[in-house]
C-alpha positions as CSV (number, residue, x, y, z in Angstrom):
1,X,-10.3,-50.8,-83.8
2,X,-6.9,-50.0,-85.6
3,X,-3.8,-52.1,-85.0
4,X,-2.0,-49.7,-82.9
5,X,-4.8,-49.3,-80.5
6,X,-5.2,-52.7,-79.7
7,X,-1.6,-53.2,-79.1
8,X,-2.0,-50.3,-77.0
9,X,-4.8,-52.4,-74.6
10,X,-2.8,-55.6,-74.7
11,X,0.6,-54.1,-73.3
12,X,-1.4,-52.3,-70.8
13,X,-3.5,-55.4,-70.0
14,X,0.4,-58.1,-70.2
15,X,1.5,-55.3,-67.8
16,X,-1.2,-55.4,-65.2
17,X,-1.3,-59.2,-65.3
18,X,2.4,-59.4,-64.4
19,X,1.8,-56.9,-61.4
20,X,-0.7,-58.6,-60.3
21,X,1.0,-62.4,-60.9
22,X,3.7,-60.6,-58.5
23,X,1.1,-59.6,-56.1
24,X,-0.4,-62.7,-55.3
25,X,2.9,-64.6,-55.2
26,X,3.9,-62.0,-52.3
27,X,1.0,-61.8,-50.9
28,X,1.0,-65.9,-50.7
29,X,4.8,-65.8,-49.2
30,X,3.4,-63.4,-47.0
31,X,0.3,-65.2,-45.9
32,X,2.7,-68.3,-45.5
33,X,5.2,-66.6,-43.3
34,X,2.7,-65.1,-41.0
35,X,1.1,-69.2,-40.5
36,X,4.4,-70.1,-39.5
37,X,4.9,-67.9,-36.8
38,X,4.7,-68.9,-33.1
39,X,2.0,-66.9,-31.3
40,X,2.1,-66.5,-27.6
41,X,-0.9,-64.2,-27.2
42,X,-4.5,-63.9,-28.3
43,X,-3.7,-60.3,-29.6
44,X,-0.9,-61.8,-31.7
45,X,-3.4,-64.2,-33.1
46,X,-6.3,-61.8,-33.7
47,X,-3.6,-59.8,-35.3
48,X,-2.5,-62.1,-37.6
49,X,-6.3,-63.3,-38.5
50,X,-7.0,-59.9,-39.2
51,X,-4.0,-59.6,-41.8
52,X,-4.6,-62.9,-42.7
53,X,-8.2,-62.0,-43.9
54,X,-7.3,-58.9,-45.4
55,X,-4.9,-60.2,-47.7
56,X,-6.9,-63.5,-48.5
57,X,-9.8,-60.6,-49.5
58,X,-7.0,-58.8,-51.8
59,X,-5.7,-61.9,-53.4
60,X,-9.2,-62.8,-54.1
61,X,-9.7,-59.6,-55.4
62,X,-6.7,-59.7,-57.7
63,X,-7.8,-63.0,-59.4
64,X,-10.9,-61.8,-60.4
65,X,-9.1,-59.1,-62.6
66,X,-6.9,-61.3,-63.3
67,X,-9.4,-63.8,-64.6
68,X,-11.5,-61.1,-66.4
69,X,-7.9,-59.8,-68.0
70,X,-7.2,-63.5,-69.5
71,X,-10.1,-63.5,-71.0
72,X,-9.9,-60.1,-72.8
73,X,-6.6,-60.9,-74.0
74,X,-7.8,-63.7,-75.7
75,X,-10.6,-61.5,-77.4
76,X,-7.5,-59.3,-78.8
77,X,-6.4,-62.3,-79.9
78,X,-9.9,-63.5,-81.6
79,X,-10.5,-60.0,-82.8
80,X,-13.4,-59.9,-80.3
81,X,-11.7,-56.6,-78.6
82,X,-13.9,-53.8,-77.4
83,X,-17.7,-55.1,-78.0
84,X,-20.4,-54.8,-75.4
85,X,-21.2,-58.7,-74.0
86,X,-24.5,-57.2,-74.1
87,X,-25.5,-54.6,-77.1
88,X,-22.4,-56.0,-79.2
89,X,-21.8,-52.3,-79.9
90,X,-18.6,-50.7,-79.6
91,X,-17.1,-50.1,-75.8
92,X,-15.6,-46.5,-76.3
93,X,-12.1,-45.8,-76.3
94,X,-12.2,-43.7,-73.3
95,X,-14.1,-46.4,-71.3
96,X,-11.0,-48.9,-72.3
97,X,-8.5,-45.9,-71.7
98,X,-10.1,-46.4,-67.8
99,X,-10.8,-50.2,-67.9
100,X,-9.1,-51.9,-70.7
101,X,-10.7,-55.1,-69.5
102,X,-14.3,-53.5,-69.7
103,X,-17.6,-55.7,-71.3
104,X,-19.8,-53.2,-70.8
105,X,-20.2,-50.0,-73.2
106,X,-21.1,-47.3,-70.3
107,X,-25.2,-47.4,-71.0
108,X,-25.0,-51.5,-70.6
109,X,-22.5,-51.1,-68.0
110,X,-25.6,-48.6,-65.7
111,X,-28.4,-50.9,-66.9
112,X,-26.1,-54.2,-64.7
113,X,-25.5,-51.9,-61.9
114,X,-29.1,-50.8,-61.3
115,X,-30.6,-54.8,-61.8
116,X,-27.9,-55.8,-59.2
């Protein structure tokens, strides 16, 4: 992969990392100021489970990618960018265009999907 293109992946990937950084951090404020509210009813409090759960399920969501994005921009820095975990052939451009933090070339990527 040429210079330009990995530069290319790692701004997209540094920005997506600081969106989600910000994300969480709300999302925790958030999750704080809705425990620190008094509740005088069982609606309010199934209410603020129910957002309480939601988010917790988005946070966990966004650590995941943020975990699997960490560890792709240290294969940009190792030179590892862009090889299947599991043929060690090249993950296509277009699949990174669409996932930057892909593994999986698209064949691997069907054969994980179907064995799950």
């Amino acid at each position: 992969m040429q210079e330009s293109e990995l530069n290319y992946f790692k701004e997209i990937l540094e920005s997506r990392k600081d969106q989600i950084v910000k994300n969480i951090s709300g999302v925790n404020a958030e999750l704080f100021q809705l425990s620190s509210l008094e509740l005088n009813d069982e609606g309010d409090h199934a209410s603020v489970n129910n957002n309480s759960m939601v988010e917790s399920a988005i946070v966990n969501q966004q650590q995941k990618e943020l975990r699997e994005i960490e560890v792709t921009l240290a294969k940009i820095a190792n030179g590892d960018y862009g090889i299947c975990e599991m043929c060690e052939d090249s993950i296509g451009f277009q699949r990174l265009k669409v996932k930057p933090h892909a593994i999986y070339c698209i064949d691997c990527r069907e054969i994980v999907e179907k064995s799950s």
